[in-house]
PyMOL Python script that loads the backbone (N, CA, C, O; Angstrom):
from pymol import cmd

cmd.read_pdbstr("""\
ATOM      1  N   UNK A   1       0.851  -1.171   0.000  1.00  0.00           N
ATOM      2  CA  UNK A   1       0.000   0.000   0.000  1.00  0.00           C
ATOM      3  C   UNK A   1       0.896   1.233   0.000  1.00  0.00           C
ATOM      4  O   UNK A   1       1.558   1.624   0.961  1.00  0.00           O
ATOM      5  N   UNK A   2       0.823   1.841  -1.310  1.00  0.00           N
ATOM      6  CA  UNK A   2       0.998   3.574  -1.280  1.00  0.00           C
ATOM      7  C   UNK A   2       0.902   4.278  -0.747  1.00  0.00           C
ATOM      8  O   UNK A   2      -0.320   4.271  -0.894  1.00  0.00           O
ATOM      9  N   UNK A   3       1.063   5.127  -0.072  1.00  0.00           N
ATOM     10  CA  UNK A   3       1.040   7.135   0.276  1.00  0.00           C
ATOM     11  C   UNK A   3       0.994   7.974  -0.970  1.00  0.00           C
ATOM     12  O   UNK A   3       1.878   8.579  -1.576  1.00  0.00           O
ATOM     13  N   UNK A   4      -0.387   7.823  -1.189  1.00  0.00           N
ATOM     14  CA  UNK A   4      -0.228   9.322  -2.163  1.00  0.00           C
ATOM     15  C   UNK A   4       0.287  10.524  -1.965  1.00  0.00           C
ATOM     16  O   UNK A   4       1.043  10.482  -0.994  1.00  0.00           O
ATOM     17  N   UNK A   5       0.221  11.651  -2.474  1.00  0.00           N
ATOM     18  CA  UNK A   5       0.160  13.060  -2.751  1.00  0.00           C
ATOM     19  C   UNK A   5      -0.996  13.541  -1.507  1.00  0.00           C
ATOM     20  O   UNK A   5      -0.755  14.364  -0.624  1.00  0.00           O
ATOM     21  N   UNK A   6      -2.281  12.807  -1.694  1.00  0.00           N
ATOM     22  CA  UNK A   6      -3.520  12.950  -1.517  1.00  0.00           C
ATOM     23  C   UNK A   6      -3.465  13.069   0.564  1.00  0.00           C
ATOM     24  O   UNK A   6      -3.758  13.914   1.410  1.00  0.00           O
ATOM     25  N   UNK A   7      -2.962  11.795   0.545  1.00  0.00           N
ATOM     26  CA  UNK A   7      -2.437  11.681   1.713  1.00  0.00           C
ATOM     27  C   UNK A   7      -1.587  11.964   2.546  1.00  0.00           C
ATOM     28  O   UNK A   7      -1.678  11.650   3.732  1.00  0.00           O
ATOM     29  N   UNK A   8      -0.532  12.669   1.982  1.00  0.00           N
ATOM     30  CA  UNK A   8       0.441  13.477   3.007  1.00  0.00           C
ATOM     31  C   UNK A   8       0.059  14.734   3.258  1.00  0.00           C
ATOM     32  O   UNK A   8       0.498  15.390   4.203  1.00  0.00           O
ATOM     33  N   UNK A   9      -1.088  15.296   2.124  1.00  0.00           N
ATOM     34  CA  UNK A   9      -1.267  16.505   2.649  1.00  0.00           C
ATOM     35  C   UNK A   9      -2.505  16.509   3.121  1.00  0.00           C
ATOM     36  O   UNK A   9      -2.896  17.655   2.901  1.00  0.00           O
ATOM     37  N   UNK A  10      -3.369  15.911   3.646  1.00  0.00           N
ATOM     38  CA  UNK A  10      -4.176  15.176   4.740  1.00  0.00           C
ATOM     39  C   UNK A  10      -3.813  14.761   6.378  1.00  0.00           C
ATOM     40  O   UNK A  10      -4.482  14.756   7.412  1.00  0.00           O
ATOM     41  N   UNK A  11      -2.227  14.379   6.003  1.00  0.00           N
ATOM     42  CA  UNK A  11      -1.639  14.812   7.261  1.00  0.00           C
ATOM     43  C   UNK A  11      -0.821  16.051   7.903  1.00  0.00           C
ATOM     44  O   UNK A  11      -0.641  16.332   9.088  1.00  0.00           O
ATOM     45  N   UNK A  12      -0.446  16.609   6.881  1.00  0.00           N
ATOM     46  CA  UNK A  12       0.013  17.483   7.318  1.00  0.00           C
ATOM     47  C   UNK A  12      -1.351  18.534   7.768  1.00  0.00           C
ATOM     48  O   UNK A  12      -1.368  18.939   8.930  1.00  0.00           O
ATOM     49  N   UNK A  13      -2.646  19.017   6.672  1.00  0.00           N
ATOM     50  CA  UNK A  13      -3.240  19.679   7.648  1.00  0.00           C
ATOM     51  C   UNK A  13      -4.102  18.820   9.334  1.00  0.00           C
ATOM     52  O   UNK A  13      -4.676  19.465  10.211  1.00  0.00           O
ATOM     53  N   UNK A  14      -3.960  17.654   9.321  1.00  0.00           N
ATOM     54  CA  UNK A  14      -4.213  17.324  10.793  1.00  0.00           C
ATOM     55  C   UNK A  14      -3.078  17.911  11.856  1.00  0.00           C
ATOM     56  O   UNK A  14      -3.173  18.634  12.848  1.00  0.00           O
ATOM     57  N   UNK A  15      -2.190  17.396  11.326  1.00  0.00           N
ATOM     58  CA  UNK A  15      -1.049  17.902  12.254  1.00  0.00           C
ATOM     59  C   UNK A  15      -0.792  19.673  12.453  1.00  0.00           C
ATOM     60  O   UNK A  15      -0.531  20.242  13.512  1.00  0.00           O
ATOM     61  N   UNK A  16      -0.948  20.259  11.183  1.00  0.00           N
ATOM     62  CA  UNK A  16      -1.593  21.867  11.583  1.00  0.00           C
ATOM     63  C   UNK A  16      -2.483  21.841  12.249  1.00  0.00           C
ATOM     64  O   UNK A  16      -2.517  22.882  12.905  1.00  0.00           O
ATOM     65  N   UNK A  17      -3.372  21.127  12.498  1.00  0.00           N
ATOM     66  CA  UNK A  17      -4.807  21.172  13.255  1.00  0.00           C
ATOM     67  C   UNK A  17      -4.807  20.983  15.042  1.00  0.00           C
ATOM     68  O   UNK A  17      -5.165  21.705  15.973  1.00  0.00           O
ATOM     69  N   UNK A  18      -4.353  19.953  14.957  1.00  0.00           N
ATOM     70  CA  UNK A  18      -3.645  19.270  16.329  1.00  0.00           C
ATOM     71  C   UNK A  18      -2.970  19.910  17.327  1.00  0.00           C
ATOM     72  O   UNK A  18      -3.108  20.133  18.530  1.00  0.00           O
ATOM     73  N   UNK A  19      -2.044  20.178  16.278  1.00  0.00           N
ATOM     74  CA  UNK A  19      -0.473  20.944  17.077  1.00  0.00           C
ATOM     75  C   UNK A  19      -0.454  22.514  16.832  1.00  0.00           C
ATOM     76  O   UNK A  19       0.043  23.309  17.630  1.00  0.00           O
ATOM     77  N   UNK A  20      -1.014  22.836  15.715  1.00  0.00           N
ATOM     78  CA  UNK A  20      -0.719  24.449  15.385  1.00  0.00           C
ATOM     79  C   UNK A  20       1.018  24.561  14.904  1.00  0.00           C
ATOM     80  O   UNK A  20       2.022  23.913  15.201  1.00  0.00           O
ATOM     81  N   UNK A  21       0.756  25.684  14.058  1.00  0.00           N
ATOM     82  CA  UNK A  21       2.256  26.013  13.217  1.00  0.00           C
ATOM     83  C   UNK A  21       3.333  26.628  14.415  1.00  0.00           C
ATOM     84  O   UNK A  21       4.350  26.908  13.781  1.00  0.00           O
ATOM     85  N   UNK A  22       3.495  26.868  15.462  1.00  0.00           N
ATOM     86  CA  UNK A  22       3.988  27.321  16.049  1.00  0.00           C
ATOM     87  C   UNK A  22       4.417  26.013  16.493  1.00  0.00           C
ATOM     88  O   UNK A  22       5.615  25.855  16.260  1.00  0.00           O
ATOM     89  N   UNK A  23       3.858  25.001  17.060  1.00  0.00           N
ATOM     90  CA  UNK A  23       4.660  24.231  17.523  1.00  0.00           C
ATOM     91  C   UNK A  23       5.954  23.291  16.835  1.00  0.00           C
ATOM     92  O   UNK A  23       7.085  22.975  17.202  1.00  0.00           O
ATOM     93  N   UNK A  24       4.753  22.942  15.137  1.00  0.00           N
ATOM     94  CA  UNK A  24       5.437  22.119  14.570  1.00  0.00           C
ATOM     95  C   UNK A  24       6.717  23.226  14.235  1.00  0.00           C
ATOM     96  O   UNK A  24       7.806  22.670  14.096  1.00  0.00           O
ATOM     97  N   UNK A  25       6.716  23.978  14.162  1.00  0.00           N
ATOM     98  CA  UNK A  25       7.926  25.007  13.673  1.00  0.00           C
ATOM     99  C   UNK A  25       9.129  25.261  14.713  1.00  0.00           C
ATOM    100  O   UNK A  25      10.254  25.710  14.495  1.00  0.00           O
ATOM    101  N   UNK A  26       8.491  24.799  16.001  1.00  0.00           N
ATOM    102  CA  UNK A  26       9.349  24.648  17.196  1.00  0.00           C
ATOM    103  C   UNK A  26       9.937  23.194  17.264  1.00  0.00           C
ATOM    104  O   UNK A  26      11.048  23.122  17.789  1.00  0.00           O
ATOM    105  N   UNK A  27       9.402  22.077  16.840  1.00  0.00           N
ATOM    106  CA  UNK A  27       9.716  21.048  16.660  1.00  0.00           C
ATOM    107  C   UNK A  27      10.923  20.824  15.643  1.00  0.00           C
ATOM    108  O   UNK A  27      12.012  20.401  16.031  1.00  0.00           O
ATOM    109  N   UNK A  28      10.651  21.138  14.312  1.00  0.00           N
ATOM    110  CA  UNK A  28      11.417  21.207  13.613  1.00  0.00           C
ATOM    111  C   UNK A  28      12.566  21.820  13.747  1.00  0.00           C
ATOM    112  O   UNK A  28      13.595  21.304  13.310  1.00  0.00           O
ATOM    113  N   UNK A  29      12.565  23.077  14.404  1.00  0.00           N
ATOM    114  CA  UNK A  29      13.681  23.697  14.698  1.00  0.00           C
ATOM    115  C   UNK A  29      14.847  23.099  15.681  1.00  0.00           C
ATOM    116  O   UNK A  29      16.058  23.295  15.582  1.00  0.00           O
ATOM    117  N   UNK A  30      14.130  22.292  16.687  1.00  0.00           N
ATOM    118  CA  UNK A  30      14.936  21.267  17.954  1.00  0.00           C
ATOM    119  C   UNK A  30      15.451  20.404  17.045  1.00  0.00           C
ATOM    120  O   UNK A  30      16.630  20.091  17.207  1.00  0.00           O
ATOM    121  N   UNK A  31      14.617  19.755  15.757  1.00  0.00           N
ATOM    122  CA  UNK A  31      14.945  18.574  15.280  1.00  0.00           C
ATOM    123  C   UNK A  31      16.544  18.476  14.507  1.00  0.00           C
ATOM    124  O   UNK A  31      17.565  17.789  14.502  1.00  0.00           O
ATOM    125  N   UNK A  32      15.690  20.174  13.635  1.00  0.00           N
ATOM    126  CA  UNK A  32      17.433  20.098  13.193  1.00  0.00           C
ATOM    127  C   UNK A  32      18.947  20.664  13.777  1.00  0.00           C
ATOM    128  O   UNK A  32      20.021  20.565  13.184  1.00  0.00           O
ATOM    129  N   UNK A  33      18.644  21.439  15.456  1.00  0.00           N
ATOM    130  CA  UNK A  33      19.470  21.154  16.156  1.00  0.00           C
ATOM    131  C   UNK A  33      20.383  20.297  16.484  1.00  0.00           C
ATOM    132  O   UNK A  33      21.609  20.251  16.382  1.00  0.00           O
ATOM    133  N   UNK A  34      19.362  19.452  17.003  1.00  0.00           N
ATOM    134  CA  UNK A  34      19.510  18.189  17.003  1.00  0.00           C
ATOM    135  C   UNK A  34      20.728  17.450  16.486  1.00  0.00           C
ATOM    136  O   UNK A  34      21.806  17.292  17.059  1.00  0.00           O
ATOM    137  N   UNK A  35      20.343  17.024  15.283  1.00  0.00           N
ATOM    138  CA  UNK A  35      20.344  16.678  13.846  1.00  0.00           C
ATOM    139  C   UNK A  35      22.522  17.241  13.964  1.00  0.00           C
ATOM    140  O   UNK A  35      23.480  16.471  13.899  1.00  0.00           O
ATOM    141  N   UNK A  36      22.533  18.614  14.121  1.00  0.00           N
ATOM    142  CA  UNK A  36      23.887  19.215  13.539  1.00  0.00           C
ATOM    143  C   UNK A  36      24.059  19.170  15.003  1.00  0.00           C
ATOM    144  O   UNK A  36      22.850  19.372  15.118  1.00  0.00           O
ATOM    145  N   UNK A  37      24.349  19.110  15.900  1.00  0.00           N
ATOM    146  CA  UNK A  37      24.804  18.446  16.819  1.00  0.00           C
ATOM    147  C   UNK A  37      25.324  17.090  16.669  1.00  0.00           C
ATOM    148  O   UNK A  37      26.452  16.735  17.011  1.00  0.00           O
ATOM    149  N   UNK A  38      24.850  16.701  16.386  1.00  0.00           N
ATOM    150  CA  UNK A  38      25.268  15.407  16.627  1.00  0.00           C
ATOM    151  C   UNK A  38      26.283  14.812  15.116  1.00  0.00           C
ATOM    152  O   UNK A  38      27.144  13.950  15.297  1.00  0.00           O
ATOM    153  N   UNK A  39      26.138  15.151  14.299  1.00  0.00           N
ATOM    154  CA  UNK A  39      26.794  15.485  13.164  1.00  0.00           C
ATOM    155  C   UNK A  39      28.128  16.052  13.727  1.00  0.00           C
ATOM    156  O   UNK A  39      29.124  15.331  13.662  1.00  0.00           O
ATOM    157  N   UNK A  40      28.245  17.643  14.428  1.00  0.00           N
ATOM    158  CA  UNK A  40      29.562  18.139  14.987  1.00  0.00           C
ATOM    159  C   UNK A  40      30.137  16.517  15.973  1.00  0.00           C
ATOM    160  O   UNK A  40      31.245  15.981  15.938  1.00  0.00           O
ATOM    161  N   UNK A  41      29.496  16.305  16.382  1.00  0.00           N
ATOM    162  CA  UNK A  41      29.946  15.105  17.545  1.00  0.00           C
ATOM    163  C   UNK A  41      30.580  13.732  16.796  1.00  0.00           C
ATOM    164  O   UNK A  41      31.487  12.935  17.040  1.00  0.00           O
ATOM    165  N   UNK A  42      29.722  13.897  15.899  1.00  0.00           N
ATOM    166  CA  UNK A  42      30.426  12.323  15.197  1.00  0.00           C
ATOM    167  C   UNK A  42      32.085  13.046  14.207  1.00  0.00           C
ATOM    168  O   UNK A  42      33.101  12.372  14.040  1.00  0.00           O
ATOM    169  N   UNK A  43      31.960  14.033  13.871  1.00  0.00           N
ATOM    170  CA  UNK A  43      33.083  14.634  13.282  1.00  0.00           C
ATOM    171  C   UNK A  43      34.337  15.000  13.873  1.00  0.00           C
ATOM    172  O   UNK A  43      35.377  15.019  13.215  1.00  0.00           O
ATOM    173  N   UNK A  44      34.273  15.315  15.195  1.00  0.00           N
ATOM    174  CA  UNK A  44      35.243  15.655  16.273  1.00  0.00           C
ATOM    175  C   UNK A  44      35.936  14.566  16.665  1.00  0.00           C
ATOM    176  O   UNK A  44      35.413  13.473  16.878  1.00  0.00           O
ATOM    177  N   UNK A  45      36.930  14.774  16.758  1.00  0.00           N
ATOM    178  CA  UNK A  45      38.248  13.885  16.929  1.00  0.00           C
ATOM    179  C   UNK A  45      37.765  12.903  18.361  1.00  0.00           C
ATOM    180  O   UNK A  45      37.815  11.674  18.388  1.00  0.00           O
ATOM    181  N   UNK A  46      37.422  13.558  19.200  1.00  0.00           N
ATOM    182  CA  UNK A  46      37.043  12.785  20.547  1.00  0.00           C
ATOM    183  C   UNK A  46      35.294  13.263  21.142  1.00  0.00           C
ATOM    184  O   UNK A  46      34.378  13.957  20.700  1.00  0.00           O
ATOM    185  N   UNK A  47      35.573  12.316  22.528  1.00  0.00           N
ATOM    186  CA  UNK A  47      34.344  13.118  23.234  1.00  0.00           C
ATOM    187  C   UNK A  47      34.966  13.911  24.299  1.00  0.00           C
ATOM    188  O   UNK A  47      35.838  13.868  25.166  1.00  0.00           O
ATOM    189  N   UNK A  48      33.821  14.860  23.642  1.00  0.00           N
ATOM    190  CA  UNK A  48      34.108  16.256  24.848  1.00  0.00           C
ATOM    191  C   UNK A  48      33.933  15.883  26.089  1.00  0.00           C
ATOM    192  O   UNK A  48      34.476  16.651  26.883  1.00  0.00           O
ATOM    193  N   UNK A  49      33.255  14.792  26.672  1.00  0.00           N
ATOM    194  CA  UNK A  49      33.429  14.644  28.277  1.00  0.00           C
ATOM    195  C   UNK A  49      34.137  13.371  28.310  1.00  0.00           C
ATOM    196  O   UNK A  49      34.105  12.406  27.546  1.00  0.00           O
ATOM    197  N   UNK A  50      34.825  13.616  29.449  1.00  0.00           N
ATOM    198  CA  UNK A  50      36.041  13.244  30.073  1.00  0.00           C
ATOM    199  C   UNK A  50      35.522  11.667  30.839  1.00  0.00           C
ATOM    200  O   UNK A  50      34.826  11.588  31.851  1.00  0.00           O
ATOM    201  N   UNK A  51      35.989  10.682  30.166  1.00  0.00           N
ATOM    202  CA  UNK A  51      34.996   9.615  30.223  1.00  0.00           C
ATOM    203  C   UNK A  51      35.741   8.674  31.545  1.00  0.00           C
ATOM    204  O   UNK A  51      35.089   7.636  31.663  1.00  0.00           O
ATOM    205  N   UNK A  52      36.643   8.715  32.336  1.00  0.00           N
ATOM    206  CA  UNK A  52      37.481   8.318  33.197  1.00  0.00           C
ATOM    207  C   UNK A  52      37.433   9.713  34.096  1.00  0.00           C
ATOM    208  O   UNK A  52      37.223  10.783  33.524  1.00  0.00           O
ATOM    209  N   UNK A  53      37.688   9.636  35.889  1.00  0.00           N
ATOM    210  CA  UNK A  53      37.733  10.143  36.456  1.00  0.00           C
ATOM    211  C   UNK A  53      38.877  10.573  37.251  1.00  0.00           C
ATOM    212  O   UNK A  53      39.143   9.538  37.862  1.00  0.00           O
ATOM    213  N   UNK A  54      39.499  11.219  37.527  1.00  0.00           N
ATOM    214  CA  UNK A  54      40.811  11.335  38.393  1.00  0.00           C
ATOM    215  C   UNK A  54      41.293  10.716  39.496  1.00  0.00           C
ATOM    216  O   UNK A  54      42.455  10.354  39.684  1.00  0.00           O
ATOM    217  N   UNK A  55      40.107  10.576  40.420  1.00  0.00           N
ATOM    218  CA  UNK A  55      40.658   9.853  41.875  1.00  0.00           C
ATOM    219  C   UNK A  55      40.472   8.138  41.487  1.00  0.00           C
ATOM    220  O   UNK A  55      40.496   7.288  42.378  1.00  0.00           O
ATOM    221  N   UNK A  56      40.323   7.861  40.312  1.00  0.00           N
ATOM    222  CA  UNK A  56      40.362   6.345  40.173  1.00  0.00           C
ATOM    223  C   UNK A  56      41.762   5.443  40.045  1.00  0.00           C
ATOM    224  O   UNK A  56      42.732   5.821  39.388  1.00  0.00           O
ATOM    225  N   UNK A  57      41.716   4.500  40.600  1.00  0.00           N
ATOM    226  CA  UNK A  57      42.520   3.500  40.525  1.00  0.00           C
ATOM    227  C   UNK A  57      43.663   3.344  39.724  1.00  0.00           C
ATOM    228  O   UNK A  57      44.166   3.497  40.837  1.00  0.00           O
ATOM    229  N   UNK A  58      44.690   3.178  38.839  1.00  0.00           N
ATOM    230  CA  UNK A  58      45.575   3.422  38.124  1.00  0.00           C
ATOM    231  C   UNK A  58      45.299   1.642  37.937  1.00  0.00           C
ATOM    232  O   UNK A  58      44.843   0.905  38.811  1.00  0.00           O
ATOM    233  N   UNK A  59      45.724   1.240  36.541  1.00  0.00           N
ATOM    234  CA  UNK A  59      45.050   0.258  35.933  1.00  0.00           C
ATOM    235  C   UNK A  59      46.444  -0.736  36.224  1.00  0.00           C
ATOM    236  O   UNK A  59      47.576  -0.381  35.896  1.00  0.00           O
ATOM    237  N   UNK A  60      46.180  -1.836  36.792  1.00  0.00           N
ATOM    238  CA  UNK A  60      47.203  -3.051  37.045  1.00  0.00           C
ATOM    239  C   UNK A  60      47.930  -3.223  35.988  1.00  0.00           C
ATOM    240  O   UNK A  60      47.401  -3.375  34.887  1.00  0.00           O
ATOM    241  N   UNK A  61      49.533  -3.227  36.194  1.00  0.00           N
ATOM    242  CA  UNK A  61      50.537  -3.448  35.508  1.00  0.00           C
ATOM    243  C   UNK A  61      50.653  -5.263  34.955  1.00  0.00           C
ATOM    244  O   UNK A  61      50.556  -6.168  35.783  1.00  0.00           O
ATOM    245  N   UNK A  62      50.803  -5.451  33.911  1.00  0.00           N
ATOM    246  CA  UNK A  62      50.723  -6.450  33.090  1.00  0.00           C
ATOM    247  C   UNK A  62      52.445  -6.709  32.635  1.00  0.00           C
ATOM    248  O   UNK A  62      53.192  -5.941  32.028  1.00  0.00           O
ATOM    249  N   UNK A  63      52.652  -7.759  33.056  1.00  0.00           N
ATOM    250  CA  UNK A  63      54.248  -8.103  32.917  1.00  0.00           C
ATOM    251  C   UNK A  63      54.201  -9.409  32.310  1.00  0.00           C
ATOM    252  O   UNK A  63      53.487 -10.373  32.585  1.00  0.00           O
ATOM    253  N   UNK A  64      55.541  -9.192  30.997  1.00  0.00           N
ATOM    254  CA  UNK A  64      55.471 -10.713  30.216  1.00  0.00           C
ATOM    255  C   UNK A  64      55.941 -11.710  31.482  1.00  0.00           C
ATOM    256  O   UNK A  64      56.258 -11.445  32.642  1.00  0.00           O
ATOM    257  N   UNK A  65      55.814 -13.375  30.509  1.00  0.00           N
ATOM    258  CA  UNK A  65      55.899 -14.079  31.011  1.00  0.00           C
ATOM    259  C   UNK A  65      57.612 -14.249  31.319  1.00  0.00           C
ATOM    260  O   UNK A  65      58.053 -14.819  32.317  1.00  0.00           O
ATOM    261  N   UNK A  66      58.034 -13.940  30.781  1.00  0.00           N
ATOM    262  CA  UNK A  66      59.888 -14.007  30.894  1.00  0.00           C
ATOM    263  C   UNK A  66      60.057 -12.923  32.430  1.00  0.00           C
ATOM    264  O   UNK A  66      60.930 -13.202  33.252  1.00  0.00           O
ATOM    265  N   UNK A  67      59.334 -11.993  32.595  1.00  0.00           N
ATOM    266  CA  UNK A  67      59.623 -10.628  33.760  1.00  0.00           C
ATOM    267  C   UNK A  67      58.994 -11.761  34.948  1.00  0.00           C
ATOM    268  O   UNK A  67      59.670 -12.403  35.753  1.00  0.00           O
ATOM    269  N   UNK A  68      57.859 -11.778  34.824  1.00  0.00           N
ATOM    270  CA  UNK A  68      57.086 -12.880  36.065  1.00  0.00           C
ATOM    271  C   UNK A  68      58.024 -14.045  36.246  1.00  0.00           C
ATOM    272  O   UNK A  68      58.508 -14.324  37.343  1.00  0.00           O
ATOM    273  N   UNK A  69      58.222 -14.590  35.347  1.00  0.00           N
ATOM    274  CA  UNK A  69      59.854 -15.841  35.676  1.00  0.00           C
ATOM    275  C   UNK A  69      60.861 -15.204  36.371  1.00  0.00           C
ATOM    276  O   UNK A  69      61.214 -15.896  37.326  1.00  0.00           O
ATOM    277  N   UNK A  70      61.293 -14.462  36.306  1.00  0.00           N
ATOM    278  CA  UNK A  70      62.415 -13.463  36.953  1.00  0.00           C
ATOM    279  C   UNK A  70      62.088 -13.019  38.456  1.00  0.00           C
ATOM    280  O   UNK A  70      62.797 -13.214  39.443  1.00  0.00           O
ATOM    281  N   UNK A  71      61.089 -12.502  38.407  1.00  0.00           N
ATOM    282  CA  UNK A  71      60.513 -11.779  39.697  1.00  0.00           C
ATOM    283  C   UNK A  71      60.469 -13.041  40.808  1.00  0.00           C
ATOM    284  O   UNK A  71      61.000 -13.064  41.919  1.00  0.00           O
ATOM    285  N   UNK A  72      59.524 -14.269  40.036  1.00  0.00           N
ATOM    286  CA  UNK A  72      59.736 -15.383  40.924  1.00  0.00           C
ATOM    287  C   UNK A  72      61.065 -15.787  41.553  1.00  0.00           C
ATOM    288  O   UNK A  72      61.319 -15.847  42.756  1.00  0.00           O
ATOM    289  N   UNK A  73      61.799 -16.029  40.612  1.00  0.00           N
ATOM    290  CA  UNK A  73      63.483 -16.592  40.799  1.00  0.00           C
ATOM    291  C   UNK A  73      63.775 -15.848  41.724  1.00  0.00           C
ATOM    292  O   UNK A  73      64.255 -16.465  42.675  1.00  0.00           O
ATOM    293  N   UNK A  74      63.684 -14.653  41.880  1.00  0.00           N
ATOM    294  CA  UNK A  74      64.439 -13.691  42.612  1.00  0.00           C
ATOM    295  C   UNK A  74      64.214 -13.733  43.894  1.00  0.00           C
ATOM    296  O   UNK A  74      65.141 -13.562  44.685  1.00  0.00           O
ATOM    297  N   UNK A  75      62.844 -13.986  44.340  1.00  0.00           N
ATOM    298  CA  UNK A  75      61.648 -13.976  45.756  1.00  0.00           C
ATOM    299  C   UNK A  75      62.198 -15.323  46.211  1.00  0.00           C
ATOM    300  O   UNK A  75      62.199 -15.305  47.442  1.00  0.00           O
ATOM    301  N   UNK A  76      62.540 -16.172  45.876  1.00  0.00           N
ATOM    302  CA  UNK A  76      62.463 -17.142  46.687  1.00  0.00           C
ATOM    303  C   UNK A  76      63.438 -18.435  46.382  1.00  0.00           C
ATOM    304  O   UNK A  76      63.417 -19.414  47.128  1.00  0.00           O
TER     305      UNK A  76
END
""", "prot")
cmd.dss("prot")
cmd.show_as("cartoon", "prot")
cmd.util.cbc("prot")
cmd.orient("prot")
């Protein structure tokens, strides 16, 4: 089943009817805010908020298996 011509502009005056031009015009306007926001965001090298916190933990040191052989030998 189709969408005419007939029919979109059947909805659009409900939705003038409903909502009034002021809103949908407020809508649209958030939408394409929106819209280029998020566009700048996907384009930018990083994210602007700082996704790790400062007073956190410092991430466990990872040592090959040849350093852990060594460290053992040495302890005991």
């Amino acid at each position: 089943m189709r969408i005419g011509a007939v029919e979109i502009i059947l909805i659009i005056v409900l939705a003038l009817v409903l909502f009034g031009g002021t809103k949908i015009a407020g809508l649209g306007k958030s939408l394409g805010k929106s819209i280029k926001e998020f566009r700048n965001e996907i384009r930018s090298d990083g994210p602007s908020v700082a996704v790790g916190s400062s007073d956190a933990e410092p991430a466990p040191t990872v040592l090959p298996a040849a350093k852990v052989e060594d460290a053992a030998e040495n302890r005991g």
